[in-house]
N, C-alpha and C positions, 0 to 999 in steps of 0.2 A: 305485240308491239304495234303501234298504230303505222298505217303506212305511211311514211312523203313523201307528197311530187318531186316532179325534177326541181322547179322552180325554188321551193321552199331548201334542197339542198343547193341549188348554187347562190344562194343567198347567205347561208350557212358559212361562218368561219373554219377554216379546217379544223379547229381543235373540236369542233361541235359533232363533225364529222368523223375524226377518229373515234368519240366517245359512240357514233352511231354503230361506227362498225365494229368495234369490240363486244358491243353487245349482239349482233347479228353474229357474232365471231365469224367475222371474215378475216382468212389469213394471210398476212404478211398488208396490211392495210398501210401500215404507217411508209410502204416502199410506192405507196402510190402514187402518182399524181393525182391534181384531185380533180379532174375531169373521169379518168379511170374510178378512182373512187364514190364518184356519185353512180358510173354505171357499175360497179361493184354492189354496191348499196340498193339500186332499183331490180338490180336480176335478183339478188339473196331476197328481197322484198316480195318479190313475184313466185318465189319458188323455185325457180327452174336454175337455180344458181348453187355450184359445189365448190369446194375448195380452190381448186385448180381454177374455177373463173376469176376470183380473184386475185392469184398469184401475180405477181411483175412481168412485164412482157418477156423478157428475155429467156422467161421460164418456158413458153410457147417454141423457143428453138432449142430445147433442149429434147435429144432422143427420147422414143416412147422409152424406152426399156432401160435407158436413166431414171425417168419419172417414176416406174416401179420400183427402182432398189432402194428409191427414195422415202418412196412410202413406204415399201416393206420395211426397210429401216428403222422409222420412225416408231412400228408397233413392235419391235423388238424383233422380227426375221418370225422362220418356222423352225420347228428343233429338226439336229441334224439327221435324223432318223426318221424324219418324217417322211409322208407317201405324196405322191403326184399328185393324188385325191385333194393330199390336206393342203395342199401350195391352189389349189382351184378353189377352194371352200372362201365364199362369202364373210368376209371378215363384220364381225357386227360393229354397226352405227354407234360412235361413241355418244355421252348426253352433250347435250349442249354446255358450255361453259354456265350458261345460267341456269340449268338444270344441278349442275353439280354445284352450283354454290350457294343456289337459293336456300335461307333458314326459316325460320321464324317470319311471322309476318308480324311487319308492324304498324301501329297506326298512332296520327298524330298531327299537330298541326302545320304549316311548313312556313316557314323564316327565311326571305331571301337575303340573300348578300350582295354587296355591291358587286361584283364579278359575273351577277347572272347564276349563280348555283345558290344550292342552300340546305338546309338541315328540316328533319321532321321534330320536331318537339315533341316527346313524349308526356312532357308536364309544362306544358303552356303555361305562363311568358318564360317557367324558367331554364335555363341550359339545364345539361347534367350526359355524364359517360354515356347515356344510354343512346343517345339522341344518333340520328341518321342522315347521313349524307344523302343532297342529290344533288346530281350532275347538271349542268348548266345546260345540255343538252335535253335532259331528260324534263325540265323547266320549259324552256322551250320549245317542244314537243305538244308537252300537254298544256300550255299556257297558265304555268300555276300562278296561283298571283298569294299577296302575304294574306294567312288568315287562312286559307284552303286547309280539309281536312283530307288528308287522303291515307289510303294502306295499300303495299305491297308486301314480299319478300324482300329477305334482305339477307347479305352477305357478312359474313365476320371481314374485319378489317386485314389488311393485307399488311405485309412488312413494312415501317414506317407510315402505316397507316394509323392514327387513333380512333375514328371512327369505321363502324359500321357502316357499308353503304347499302344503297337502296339499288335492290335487282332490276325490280318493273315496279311501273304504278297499275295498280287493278281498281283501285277507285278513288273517285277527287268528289267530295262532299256526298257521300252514298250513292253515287252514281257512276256505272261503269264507263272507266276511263275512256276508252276505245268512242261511246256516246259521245261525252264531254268533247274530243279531240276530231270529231269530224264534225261538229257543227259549222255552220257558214264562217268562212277567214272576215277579219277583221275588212280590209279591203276593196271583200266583195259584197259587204251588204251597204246598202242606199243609204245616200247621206242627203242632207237640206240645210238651206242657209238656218240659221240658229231664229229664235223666237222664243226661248224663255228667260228675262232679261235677268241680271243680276241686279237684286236691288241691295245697297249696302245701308248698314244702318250706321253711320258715320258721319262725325261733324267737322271732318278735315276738308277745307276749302278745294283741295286739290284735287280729292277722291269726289264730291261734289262734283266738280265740274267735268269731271270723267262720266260720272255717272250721266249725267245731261245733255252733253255736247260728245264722246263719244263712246257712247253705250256700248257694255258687254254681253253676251251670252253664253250659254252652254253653248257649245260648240265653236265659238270664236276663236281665230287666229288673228289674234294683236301683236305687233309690234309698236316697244314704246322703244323711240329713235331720237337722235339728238347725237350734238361730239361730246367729246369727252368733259367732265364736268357741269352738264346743264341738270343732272340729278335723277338719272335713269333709275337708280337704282336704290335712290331713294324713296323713287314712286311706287316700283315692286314690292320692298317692303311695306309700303302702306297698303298696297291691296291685297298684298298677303294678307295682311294684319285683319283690314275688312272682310274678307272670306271666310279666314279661320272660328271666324263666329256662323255661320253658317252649318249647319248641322247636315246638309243634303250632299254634301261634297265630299271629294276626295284627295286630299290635296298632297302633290310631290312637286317638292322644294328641289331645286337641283342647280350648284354653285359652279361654272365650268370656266377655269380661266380668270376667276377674278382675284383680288390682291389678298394675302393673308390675312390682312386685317379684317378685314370684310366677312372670312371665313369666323371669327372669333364673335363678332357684331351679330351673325346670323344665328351665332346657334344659344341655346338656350330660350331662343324668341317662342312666338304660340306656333311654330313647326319646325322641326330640327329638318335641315338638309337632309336627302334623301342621299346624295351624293358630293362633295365637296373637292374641288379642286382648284389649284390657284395656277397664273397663269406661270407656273416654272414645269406646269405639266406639258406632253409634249402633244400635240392636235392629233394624234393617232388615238391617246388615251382619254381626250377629253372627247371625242367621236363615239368611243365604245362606250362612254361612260353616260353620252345622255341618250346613245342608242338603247342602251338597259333601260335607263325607267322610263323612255317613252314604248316602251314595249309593253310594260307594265301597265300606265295608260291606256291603252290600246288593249289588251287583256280584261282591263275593269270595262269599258267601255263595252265588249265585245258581250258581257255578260249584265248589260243595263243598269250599269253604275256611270254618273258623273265625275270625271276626273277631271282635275286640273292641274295645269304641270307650271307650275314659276320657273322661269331660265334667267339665268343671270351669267353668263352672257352669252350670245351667240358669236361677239367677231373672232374668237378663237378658233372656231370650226370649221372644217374643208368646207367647200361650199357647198358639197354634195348634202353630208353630213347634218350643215342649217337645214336645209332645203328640208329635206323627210323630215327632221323634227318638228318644225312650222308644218307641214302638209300635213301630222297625223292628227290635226285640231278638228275635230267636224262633230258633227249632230247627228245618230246615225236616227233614221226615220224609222218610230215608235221603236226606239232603242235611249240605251245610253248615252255618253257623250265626253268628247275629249276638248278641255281647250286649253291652249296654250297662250302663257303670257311671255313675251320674253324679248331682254335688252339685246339691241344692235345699235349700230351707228347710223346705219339708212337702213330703209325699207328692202326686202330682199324679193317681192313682188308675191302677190296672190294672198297676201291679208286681208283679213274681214275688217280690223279694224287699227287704225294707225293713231297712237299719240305719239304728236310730235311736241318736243320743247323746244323755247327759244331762248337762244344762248344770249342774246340780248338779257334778256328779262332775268334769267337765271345769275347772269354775272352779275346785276345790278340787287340781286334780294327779295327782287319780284316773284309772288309766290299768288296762287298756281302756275308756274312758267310755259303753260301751254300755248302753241303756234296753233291759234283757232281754224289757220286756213288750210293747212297742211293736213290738220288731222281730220279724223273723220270713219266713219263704219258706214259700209254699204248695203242695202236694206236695211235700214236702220226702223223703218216704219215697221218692221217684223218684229220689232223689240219693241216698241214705244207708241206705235201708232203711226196716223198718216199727217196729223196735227203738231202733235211735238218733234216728228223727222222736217217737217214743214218749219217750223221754228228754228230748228238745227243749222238748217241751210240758210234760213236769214242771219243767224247770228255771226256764220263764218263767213258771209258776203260782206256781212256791217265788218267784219274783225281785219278782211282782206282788201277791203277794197275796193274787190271785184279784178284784181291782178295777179297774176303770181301761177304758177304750176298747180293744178290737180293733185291733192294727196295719193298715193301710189299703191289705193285698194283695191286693185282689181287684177 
């Protein structure tokens, strides 16, 4: 099993954490706390960690010679006849739980699920009995993304279980897992403003004027902003629409908080939601829900693919929640690239690139409804040159005035 820092466990949901320690078979985990639990986790990691480290504290004031009848116990005693020899003889090391249940190994494509876990496909695209569970934990770990092939061992399913689950991973695209899993974190490798622009091949005035006035790229973090009814997310849809023609991309749709109907509007279109919820869901689970596939993002990314993530909408979201979503938008240098597009009401600070609309223009039927002065992308000469960012700027001086607040790119 690969090792994790502390960091990457206390980032960790407890459920990801039980899942961790079950397989390290630390016992009695689930009476932990999960401060105890991560230091459970790191000593069994290190090796120098046995059963009894992990136990619940209260276990630590119980008499040594409790502790033995305890254990002796547990392996059935010595028989009554036995010698003082045989109560001193080294009891042998039982297997590890994953030793004893490891079967078959299997190999196969992997399928995630909204929840962050997912299945190996044994005959890709189709389900079937055969197919294998993995843990959301175990996802996680090794950063699998949809489309990985990988093989381990695997376990017959347990009571109430239908599938087969998956023991370890030993390899993700014919390369040893362990490899795969300690390459550089998402995080820590170097990022730069974006510079490869998107050009769309579209004759909607709207997408136009985006494209022109304020350019996108790989790596871009937009926010299209405006209140309620100026047509956020009728603009989404169009640059979904423009992208999906795009061959170099990788695009997740993700519906968080918006009205049912909208859920209905979206799907079928040229990308089905990656994830869909409307706002009767509660901001815990619309949190977890775009925390998933911007993980996914950030996983393609990490392995020199372009991603791009559509959010619709961010005001449902703790603020923490917006925040990392919008942040994991970047351009990693000679790497891939993650960028996010996605509806808010205002600007939540530290975007590349800002459309704003104007609820004037928008109430009145006015189309493209964009607010020239307000929006705007910075370094924008990165995308377009020093001539056309030059233009850019006289056109939102002529559109402003020369009055009014700074759009809130920085």
């Amino acid at each position: 099993m690969t090792v994790i820092d502390r960091t990457a466990l206390e980032d960790s949901p407890l459920a990801d954490l039980h899942a961790i320690a079950s397989e390290l078979s630390i016992d009695g985990y689930r009476r932990l706390r999960k401060e105890q639990l991560i230091d459970a986790i790191l000593e069994r990691q290190e090796g120098g960690a046995d059963e009894t480290q992990a136990e619940p504290e209260d276990a630590e004031d119980e008499p040594a010679a409790s502790r033995t009848r305890r254990r002796r116990g547990r392996r059935g005693g010595r028989a009554r006849g036995g010698s003082a020899n045989a109560e001193r003889e080294e009891e042998p090391t039982p297997p590890e739980p994953e030793e004893q249940e490891a079967g078959a190994v299997v190999e196969g494509e992997v399928e995630l699920l909204q929840n962050g876990s997912g299945f190996v496909r044994v005959n890709p695209p189709e389900q079937s009995d055969d197919d294998v569970y993995v843990s959301a934990a175990q996802v996680k770990r090794c950063e699998l993304i949809p489309g990985d092939r990988i093989s381990g061992p695997k376990r017959a399913p347990r009571r109430s279980e239908r599938f087969a689950s998956l023991v370890r991973i030993d390899t993700i695209n014919g390369e040893p897992a362990a490899e795969v899993s300690d390459r550089a974190r998402f995080d820590d490798l170097p990022a730069e403003f974006p510079h490869q622009r998107f050009e769309f091949d579209a004759d909607d005035p709207t997408i136009k004027a985006i494209e022109s006035l304020s350019p996108i790229g790989k790596g871009s973090r937009v926010a299209i902003v405006g209140p309620a009814r100026t047509g956020k997310t009728e603009i989404l849809r169009r640059l979904t629409e423009a992208l999906s023609k795009r061959g170099d991309l990788r695009l997740l749709l993700l519906l968080v908080g918006v009205r049912p109907e909208e859920v209905s509007e979206w799907s079928g279109g040229s990308v089905e939601p990656a994830q869909a919820l409307t706002l009767a869901d509660s901001a815990d689970v619309q949190d977890q829900a775009v925390a998933s596939v911007i993980d996914q993002a950030r996983r393609l990314a990490s392995r020199g693919s372009d991603a791009v993530v559509l959010l619709d909408t961010l005001d449902g979201l703790h603020p923490h929640a917006a925040g990392r979503a919008l942040a994991a938008a970047r351009k990693i240098v000679d790497g891939g690239s993650v960028t996010v597009i996605a509806t808010v009401t205002k600007p939540l600070g530290g975007e590349t690139t800002v459309i704003a609309l104007d609820p004037g223009l928008a109430r009145s039927g006015q189309f493209p409804a964009l607010d020239l002065h307000a929006s705007g992308t910075i370094r924008a000469e990165r995308l377009v040159g020093e001539e056309a960012a030059a233009e850019i700027v006289r056109a939102r001086v002529g559109a402003g005035g020369g009055h009014g607040p700074e759009p809130r790119v920085s």
